[in-house]
C-alpha positions as CSV (number, residue, x, y, z in Angstrom):
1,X,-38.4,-111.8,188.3
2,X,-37.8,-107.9,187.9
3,X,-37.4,-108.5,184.5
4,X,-40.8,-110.7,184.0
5,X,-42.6,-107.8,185.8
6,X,-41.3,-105.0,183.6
7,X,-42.3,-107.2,180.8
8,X,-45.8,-107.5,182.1
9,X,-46.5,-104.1,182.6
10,X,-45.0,-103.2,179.5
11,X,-47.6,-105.6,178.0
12,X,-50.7,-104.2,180.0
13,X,-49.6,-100.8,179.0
14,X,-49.3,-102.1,175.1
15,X,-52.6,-103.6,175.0
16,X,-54.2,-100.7,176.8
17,X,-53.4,-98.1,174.3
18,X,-54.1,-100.1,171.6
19,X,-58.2,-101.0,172.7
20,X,-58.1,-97.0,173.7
21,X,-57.6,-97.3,177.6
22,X,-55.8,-94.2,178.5
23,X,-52.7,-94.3,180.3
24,X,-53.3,-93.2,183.9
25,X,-49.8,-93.9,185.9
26,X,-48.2,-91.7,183.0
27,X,-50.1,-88.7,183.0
28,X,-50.0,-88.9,187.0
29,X,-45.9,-89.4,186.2
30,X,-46.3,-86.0,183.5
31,X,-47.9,-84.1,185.6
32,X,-45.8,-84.3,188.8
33,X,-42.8,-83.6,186.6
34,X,-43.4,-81.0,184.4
35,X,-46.7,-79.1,185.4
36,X,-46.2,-80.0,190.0
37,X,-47.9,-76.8,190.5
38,X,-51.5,-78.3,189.2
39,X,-53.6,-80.5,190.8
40,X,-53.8,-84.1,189.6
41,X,-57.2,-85.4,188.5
42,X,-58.6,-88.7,190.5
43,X,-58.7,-92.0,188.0
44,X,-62.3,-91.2,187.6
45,X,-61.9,-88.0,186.7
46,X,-59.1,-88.8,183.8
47,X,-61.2,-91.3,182.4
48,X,-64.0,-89.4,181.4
49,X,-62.1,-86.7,180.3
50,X,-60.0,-88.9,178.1
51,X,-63.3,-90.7,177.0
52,X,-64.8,-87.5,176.2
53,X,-62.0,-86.4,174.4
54,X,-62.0,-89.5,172.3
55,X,-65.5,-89.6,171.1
56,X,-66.1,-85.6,171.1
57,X,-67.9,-84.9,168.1
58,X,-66.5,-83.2,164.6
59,X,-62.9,-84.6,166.3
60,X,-62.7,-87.1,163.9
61,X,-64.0,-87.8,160.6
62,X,-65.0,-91.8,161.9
């Protein structure tokens, strides 16, 4: 069963990336381990950020 469930998430993570969903419970994992002194953004907050990262114009040539 452990194994079915690391499968699975490893799937949801997989697709994720691939349609452009950012990552959330790996930047929450990041930050706590390498930066614990800054605050965390809320889910809300990383999403836009990431979104507006993504489609920022003169980022990308498409």
């Amino acid at each position: 069963m452990r194994l079915l469930r690391r499968g699975w998430a490893w799937a949801v993570r997989t697709a994720r990336l691939m349609i452009g969903v950012p990552d959330y419970d790996t930047y929450v994992a990041h930050m706590r381990l390498k930066h614990p002194e800054r605050p965390v953004m809320s889910y809300a907050e990383f999403f836009n950020e990431r979104m507006a990262a993504r489609y920022r114009a003169g980022g990308r040539c498409c």
